[in-house]
Structures are given as structure tokens and as C-alpha cells.
MIDOSE-1310 file (N, C-alpha, C; in nm, 2 decimals, decimal comma, always signed):
residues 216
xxxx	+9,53/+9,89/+11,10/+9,48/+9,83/+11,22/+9,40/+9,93/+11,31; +9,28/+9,90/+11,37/+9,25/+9,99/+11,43/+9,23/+10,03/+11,59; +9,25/+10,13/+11,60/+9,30/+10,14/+11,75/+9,26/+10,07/+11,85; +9,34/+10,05/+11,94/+9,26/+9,97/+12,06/+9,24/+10,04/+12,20
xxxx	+9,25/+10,20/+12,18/+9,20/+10,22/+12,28/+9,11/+10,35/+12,22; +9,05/+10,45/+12,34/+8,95/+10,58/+12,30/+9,00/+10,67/+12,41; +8,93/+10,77/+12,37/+8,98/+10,87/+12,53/+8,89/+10,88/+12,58; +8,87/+10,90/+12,69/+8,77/+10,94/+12,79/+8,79/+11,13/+12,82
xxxx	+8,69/+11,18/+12,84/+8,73/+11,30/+12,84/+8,68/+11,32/+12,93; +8,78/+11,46/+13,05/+8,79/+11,43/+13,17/+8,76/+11,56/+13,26; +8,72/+11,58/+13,39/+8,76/+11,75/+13,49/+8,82/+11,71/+13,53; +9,00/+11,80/+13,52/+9,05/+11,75/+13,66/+9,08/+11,88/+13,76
xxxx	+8,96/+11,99/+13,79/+8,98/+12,07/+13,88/+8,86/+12,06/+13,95; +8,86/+12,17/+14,04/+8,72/+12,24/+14,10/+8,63/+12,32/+14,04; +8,66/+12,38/+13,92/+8,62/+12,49/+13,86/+8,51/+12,42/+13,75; +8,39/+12,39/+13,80/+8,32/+12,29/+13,77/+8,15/+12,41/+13,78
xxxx	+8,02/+12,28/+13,74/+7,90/+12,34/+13,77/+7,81/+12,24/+13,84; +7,77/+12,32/+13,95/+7,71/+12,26/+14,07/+7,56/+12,29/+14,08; +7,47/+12,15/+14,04/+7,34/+12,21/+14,06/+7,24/+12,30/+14,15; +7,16/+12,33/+14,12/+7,13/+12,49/+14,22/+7,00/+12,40/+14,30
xxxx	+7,06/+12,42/+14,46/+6,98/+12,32/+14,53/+6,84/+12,34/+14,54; +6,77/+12,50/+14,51/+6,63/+12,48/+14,49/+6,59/+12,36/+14,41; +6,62/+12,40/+14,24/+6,61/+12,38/+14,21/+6,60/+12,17/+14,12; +6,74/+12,15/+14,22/+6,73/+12,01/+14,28/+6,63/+11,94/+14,34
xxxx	+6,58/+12,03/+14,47/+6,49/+11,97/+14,57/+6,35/+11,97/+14,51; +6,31/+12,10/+14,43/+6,19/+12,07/+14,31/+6,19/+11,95/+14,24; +6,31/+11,90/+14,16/+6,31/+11,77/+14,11/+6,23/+11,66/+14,15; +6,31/+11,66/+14,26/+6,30/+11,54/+14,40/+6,17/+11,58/+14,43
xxxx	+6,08/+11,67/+14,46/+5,96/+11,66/+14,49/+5,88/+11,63/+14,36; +5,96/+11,64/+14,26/+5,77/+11,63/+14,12/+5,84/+11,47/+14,14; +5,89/+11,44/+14,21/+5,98/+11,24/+14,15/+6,00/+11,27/+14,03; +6,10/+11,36/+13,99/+6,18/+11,34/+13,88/+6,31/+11,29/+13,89
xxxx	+6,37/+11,33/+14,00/+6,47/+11,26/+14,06/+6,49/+11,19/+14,20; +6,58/+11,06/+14,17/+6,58/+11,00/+14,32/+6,61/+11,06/+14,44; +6,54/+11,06/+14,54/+6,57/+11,11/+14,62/+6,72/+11,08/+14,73; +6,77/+10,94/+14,70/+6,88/+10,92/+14,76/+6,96/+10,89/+14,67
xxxx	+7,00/+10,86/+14,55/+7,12/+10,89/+14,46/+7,11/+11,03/+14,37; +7,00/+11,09/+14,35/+6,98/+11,20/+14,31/+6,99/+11,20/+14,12; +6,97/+11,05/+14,10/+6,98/+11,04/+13,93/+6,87/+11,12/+13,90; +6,84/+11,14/+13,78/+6,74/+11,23/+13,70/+6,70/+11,09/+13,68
xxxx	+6,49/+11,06/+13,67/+6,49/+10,99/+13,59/+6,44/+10,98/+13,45; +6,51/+10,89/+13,36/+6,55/+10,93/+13,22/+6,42/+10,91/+13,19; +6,28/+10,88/+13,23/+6,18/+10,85/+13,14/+6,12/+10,99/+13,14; +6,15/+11,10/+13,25/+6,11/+11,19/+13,28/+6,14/+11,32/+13,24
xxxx	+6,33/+11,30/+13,15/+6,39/+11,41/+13,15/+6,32/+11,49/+13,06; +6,23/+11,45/+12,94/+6,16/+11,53/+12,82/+6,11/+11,66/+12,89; +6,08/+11,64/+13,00/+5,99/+11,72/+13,09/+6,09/+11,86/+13,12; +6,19/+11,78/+13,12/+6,25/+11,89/+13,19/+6,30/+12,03/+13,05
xxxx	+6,28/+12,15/+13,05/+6,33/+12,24/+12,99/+6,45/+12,30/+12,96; +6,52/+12,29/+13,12/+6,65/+12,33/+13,14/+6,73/+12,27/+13,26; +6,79/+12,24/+13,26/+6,89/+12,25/+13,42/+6,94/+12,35/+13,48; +6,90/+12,41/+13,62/+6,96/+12,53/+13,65/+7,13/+12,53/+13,75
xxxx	+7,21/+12,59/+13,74/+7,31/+12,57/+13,83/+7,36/+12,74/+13,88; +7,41/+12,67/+14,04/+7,40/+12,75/+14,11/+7,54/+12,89/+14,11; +7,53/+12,90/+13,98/+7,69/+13,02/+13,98/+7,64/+13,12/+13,83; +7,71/+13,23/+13,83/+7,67/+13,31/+13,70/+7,75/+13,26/+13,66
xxxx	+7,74/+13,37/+13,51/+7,84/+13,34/+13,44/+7,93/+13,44/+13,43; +8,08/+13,38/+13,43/+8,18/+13,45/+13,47/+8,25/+13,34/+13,40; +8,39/+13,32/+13,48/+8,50/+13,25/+13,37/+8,42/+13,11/+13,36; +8,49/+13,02/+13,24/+8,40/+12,93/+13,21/+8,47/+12,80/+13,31
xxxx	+8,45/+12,70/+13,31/+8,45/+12,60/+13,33/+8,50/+12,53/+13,27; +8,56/+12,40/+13,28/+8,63/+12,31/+13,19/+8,51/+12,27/+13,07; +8,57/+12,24/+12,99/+8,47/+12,21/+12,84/+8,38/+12,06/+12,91; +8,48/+12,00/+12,98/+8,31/+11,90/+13,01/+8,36/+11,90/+13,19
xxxx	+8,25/+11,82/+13,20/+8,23/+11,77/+13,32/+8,13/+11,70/+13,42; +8,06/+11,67/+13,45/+7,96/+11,57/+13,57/+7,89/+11,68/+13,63; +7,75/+11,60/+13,61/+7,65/+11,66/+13,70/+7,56/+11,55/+13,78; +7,54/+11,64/+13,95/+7,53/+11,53/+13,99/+7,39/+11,46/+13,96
xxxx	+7,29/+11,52/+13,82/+7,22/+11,44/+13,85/+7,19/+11,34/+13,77; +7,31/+11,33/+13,71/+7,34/+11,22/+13,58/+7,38/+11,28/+13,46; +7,48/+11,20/+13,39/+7,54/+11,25/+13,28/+7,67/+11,34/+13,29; +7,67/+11,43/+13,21/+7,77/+11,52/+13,25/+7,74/+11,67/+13,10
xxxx	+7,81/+11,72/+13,14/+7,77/+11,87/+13,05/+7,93/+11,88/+12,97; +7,87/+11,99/+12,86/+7,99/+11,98/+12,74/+7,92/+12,10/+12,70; +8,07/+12,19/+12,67/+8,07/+12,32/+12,65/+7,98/+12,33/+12,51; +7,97/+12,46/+12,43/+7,89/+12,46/+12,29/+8,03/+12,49/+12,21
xxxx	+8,13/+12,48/+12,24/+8,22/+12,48/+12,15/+8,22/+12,32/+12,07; +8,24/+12,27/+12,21/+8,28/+12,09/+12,21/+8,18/+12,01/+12,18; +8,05/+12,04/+12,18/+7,96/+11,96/+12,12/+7,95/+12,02/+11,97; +7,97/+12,12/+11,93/+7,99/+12,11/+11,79/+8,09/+12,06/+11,69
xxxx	+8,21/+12,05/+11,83/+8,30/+11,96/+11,70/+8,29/+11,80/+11,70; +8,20/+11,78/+11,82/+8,14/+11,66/+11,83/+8,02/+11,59/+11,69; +7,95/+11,68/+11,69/+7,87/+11,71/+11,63/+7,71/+11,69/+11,65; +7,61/+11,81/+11,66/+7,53/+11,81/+11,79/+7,41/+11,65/+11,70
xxxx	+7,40/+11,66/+11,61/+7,31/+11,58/+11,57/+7,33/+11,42/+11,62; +7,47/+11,39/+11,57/+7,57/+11,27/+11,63/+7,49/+11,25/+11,78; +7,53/+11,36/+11,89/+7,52/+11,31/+11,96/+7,33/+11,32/+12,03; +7,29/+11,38/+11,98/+7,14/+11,37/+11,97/+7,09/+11,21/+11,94
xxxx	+7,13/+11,16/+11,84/+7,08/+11,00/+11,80/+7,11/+10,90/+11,97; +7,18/+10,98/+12,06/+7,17/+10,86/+12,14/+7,19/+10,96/+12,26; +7,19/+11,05/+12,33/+7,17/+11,11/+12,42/+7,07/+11,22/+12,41; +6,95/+11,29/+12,58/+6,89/+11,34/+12,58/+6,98/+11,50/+12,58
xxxx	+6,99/+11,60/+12,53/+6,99/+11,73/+12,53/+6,95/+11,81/+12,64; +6,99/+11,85/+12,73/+6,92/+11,97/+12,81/+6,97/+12,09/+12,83; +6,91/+12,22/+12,83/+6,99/+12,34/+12,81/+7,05/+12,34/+12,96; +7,13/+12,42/+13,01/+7,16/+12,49/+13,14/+7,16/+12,63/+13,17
xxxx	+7,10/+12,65/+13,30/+7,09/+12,78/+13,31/+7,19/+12,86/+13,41; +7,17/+12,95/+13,44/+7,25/+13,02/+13,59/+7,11/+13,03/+13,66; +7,13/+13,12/+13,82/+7,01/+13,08/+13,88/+6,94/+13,20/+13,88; +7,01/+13,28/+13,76/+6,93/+13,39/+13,73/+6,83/+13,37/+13,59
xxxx	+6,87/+13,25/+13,55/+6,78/+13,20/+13,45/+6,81/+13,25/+13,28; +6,95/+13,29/+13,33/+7,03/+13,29/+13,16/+7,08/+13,22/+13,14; +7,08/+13,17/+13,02/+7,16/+13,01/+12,94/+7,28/+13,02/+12,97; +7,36/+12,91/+12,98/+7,49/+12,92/+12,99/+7,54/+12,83/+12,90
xxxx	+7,63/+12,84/+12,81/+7,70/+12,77/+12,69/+7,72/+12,66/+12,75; +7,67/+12,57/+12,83/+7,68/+12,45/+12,82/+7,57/+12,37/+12,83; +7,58/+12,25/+12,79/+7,43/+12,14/+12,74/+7,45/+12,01/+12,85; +7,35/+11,98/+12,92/+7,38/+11,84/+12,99/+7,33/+11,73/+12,91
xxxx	+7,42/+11,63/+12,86/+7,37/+11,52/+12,81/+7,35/+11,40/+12,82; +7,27/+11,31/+12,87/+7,24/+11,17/+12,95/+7,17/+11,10/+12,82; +7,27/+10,97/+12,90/+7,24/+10,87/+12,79/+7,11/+10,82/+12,75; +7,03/+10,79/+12,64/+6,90/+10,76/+12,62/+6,89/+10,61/+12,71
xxxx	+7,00/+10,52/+12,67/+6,98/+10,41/+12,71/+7,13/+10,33/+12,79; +7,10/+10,26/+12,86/+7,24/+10,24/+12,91/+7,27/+10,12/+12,85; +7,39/+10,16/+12,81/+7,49/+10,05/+12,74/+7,58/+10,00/+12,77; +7,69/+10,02/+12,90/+7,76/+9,98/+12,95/+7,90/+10,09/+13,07
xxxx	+7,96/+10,05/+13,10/+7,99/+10,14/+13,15/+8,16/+10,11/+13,18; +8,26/+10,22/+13,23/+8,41/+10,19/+13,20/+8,42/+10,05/+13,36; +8,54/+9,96/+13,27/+8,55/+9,82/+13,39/+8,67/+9,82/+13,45; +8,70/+9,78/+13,57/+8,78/+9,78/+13,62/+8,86/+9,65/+13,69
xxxx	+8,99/+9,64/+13,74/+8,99/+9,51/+13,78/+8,92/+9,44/+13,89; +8,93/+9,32/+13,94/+8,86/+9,24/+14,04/+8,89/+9,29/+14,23; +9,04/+9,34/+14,19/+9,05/+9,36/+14,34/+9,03/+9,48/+14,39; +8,99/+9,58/+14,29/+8,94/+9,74/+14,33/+8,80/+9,78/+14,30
xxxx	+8,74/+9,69/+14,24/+8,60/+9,69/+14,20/+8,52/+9,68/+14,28; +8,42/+9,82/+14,30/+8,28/+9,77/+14,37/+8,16/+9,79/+14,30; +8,08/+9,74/+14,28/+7,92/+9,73/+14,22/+7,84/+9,73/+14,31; +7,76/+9,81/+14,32/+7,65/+9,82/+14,47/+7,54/+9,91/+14,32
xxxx	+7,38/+9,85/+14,43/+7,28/+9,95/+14,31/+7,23/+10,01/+14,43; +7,19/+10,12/+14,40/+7,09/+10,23/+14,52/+6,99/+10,20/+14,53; +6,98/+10,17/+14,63/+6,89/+10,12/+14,73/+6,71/+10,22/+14,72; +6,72/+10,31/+14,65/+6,56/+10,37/+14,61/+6,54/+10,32/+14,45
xxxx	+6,61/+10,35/+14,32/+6,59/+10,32/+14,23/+6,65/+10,18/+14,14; +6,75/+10,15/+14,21/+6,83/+10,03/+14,13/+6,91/+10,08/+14,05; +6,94/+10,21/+14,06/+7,07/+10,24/+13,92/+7,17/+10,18/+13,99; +7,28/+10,12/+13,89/+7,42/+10,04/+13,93/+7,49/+10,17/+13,96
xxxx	+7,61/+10,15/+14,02/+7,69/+10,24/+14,09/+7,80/+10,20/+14,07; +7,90/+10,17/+13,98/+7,95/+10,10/+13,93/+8,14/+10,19/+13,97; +8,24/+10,13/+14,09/+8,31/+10,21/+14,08/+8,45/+10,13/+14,13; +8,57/+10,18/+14,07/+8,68/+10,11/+14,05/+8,81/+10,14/+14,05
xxxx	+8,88/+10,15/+14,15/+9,02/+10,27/+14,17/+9,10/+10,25/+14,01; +9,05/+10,13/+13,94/+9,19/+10,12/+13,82/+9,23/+10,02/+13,86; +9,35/+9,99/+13,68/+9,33/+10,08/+13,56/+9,20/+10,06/+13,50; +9,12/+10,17/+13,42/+9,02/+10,15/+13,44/+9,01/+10,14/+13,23
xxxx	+8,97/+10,02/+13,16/+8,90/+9,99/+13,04/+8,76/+9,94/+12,98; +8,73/+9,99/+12,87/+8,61/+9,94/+12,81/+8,62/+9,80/+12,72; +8,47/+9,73/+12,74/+8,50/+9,60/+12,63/+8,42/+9,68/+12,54; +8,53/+9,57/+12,44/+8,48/+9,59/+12,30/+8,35/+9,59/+12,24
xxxx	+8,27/+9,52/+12,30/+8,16/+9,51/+12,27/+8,10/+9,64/+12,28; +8,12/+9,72/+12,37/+8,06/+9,86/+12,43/+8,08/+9,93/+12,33; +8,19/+9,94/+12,25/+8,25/+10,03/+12,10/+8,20/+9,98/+12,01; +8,10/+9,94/+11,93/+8,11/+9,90/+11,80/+8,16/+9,97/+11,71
xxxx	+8,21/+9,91/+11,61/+8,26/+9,96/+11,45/+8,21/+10,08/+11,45; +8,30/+10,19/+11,41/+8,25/+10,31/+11,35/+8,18/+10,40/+11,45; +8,19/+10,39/+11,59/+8,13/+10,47/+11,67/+8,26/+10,59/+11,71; +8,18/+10,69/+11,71/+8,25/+10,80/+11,71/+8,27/+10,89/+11,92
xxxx	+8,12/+10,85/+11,96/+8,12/+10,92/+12,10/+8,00/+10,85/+12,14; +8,01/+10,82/+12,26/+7,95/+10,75/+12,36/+7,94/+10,81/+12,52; +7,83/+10,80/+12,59/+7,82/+10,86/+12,71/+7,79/+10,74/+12,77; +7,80/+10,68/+12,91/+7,81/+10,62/+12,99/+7,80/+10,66/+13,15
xxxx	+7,69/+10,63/+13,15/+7,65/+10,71/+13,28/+7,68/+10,82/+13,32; +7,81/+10,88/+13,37/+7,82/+11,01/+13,40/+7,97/+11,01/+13,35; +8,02/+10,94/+13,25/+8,15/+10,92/+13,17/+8,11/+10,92/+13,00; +8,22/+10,96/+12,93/+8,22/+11,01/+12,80/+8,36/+11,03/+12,74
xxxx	+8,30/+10,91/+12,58/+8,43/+10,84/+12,52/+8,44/+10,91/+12,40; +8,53/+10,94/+12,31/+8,57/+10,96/+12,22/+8,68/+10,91/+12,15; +8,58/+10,83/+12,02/+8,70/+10,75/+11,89/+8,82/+10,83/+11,90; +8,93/+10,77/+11,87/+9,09/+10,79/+11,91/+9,08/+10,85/+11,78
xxxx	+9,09/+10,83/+11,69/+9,12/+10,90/+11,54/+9,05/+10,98/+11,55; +8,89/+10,96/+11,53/+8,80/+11,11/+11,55/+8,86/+11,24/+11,66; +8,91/+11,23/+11,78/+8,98/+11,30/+11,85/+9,08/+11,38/+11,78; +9,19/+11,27/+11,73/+9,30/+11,35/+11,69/+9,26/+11,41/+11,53
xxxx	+9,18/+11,42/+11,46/+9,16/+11,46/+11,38/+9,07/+11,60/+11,39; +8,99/+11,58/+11,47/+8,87/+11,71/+11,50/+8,87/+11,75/+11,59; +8,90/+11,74/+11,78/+8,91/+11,77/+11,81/+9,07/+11,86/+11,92; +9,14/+11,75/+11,90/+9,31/+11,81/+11,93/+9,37/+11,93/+11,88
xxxx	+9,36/+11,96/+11,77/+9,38/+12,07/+11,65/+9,34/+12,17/+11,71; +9,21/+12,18/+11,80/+9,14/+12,30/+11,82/+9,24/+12,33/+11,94; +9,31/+12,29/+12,01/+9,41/+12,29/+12,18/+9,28/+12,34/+12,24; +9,19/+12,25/+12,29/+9,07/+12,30/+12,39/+9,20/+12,35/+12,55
xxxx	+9,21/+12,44/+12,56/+9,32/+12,46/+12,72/+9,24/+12,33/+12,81; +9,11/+12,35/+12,82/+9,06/+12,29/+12,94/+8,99/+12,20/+12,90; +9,01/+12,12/+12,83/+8,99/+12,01/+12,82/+9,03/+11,86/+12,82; +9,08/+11,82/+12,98/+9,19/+11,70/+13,01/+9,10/+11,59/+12,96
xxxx	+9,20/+11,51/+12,88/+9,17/+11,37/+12,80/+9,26/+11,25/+12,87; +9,21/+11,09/+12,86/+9,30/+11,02/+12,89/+9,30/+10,92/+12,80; +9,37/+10,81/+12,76/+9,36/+10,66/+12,69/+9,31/+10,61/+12,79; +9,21/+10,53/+12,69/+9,19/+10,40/+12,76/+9,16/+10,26/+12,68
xxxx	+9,21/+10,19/+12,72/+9,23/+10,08/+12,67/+9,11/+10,01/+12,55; +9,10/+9,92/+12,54/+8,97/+9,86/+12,47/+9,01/+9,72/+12,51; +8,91/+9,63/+12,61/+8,97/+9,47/+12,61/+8,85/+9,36/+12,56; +8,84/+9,25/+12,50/+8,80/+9,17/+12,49/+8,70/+9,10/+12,61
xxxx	+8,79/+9,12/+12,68/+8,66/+9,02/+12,82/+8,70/+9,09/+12,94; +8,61/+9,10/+13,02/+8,64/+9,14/+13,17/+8,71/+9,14/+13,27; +8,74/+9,19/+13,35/+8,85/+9,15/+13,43/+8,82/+9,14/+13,57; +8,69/+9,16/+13,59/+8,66/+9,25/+13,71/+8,57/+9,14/+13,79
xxxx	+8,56/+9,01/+13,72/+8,46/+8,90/+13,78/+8,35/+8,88/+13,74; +8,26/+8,99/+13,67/+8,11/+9,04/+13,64/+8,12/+8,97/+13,51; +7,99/+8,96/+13,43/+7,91/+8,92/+13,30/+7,98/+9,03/+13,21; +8,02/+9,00/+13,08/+8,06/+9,11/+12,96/+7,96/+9,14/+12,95
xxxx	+7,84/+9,07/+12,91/+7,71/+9,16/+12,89/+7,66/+9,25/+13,00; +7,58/+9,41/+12,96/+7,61/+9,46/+13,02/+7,46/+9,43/+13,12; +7,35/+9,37/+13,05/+7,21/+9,33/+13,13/+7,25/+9,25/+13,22; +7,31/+9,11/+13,20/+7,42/+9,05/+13,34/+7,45/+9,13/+13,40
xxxx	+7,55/+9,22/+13,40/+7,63/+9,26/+13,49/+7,52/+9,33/+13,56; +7,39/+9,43/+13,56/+7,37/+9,48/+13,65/+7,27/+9,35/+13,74; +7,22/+9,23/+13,66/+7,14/+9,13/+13,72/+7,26/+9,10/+13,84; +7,38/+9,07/+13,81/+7,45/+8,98/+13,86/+7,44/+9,07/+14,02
xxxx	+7,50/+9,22/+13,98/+7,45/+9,31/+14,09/+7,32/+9,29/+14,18; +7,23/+9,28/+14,09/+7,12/+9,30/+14,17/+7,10/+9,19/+14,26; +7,16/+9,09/+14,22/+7,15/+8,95/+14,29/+7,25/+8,92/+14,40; +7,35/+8,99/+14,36/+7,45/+8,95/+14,46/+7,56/+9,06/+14,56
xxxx	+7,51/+9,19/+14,46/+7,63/+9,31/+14,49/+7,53/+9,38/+14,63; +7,61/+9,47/+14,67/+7,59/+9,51/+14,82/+7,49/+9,64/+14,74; +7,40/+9,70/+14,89/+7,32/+9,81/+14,85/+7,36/+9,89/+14,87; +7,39/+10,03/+14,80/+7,41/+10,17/+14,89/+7,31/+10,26/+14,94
């Protein structure tokens, strides 16, 4: 039988990477990024070379984590047991730097296309789109699951806006074994239909937003 939930893989400290605000506000000026939610925009990212963040390199960071300007970053250990090609077929790649302009072993990766995102119940749910670009903002104190539809058969890892899933078997097979220290994982469920009020499909759900959810 096969599993009915995935992990989401998680930061749970401060010891994180924080975009380097020159190099932010350059974004924002070529309009590569919004100026009031600060997403990257994805038609744009080819453009971009690298992402710079504002710290050297010294101790590392958790193996993943969120960046604010979409997506989230994953160490070069963890995308190789991922597997970089895998996640190439459906996420953009971008190097990162320090703001001295050395690589730093980690990759930020944003989804090519949006597919859905983690749902939550009705009485903690808010859906609001930003008020410059229309990206959904999609947020929910819990418990927080995906529908099935979002997982098809045989999917291995998936990014969702600035969240990132991993097959429960593929996990305990490839990557558990390695004991990443810093790498907090959680279950999360898999449900059939919604819970949260909104459209299963995920083009509804942001229409339904656009039409009816508050602005931020």
C-alpha cells in the first residue's frame, strides 16, 4: 500500500541565509523582482547568474532553507542525494554567492511552474494575493496537508513555492541513512479533498482568491 503521507523538509533555527540587500534592491530596480512581496520573477530568473547573500562562509547553515525571494536553497550535499538532474526537470537552479562573490555550496531552487501548494484547515486559513504582482500568499497555522492530486504516482520531490516535499520511501531509503545533523524533516499527510473551503484545483484556488480573498 502506498504511503499516505511525504515529508516536508524543514529550518527550524536562525542559522539560515539572508539575501544581500544591495544586491536585492538591484533586482527590484532591473523589475526582476516585486517590489512589495519581493518574489523573483520566474520569467526573469534565466537572467539571473547567481544569488548573492549577505554572510561568508563560515559554519554552514541548515541543509535547506527559504529565501526571501522565492523558493528556498539546498545544500550540494542534499541535492545530490536528491538528484540534481531530478530536480532540474522541474525547478530553476541558481548558484549562491557570499557578498564577496565566492560560491557557497548551496543552490536556490524555484519552481518552474506552480503546482500547488501545502492546505490547511478552514478556521486558520488565510489566502490573500499581493497587491503588485498577484502571487497567492497562501498561509495556515495547521495541521498543515497536501492533496493527492499535487503528488502524482511516482513523484520523488517537489517544490512549492517556498516549501519542499520528499517521497516518504525515497527519504527513508536515500536520504535518512546519510543522518544529515541539520536537516529537520516532518510528515505530512496526503488527503483526497480539501479542507480549507477553496477549489482542489490549484488554477481555482488562486481564481477563487483573486475574486474573493483579501489583498496584502
Amino acid at each position: 500500500m502506498p504511503m499516505q503521507f511525504v515529508y516536508e523538509l524543514g529550518c527550524s533555527g536562525p542559522d539560515g541565509l539572508d539575501i544581500d540587500p544591495i544586491w536585492f534592491e538591484a533586482q527590484k530596480k532591473a523589475k526582476r523582482a516585486c517590489k512589495h512581496c519581493g518574489e523573483i520573477d520566474k520569467s526573469r530568473i534565466p537572467e539571473l547568474d547567481s544569488v548573492w547573500v549577505c554572510r561568508e562562509q563560515g559554519s554552514l547553515p541548515f541543509h535547506f532553507g527559504l529565501l526571501d525571494i522565492g523558493g528556498i536553497y539546498v545544500s550540494d550535499e542534499l541535492l545530490s542525494l536528491i538528484g540534481r538532474e531530478r530536480v532540474r526537470r522541474s525547478c530553476y537552479l541558481v548558484s549562491i554567492r557570499d557578498f564577496k562573490g565566492q560560491r557557497y555550496p548551496f543552490t536556490n531552487l524555484i519552481a518552474k511552474r506552480e503546482r500547488g501548494c501545502a492546505r490547511g484547515p478552514a478556521a486558520t486559513t488565510n489566502a490573500v494575493r499581493c497587491r503588485a504582482c498577484g502571487r497567492l500568499l497562501y498561509r495556515s497555522d495547521g495541521p498543515m496537508y497536501l492533496l493527492k492530486r499535487y503528488w502524482p504516482k511516482g513523484m520523488i520531490f517537489r517544490v512549492m513555492d517556498m516549501d519542499a516535499y520528499v517521497d516518504a520511501d525515497f527519504y527513508q531509503r536515500q536520504i535518512r541513512p546519510r543522518k544529515l545533523r541539520r536537516l529537520p524533516t516532518k510528515k505530512i499527510r496526503l488527503a483526497s479533498q480539501p479542507e480549507d473551503g477553496y477549489p482542489a484545483d490549484f488554477g481555482a484556488l488562486k481564481e477563487a482568491v483573486q475574486k474573493h480573498g483579501r489583498i496584502a
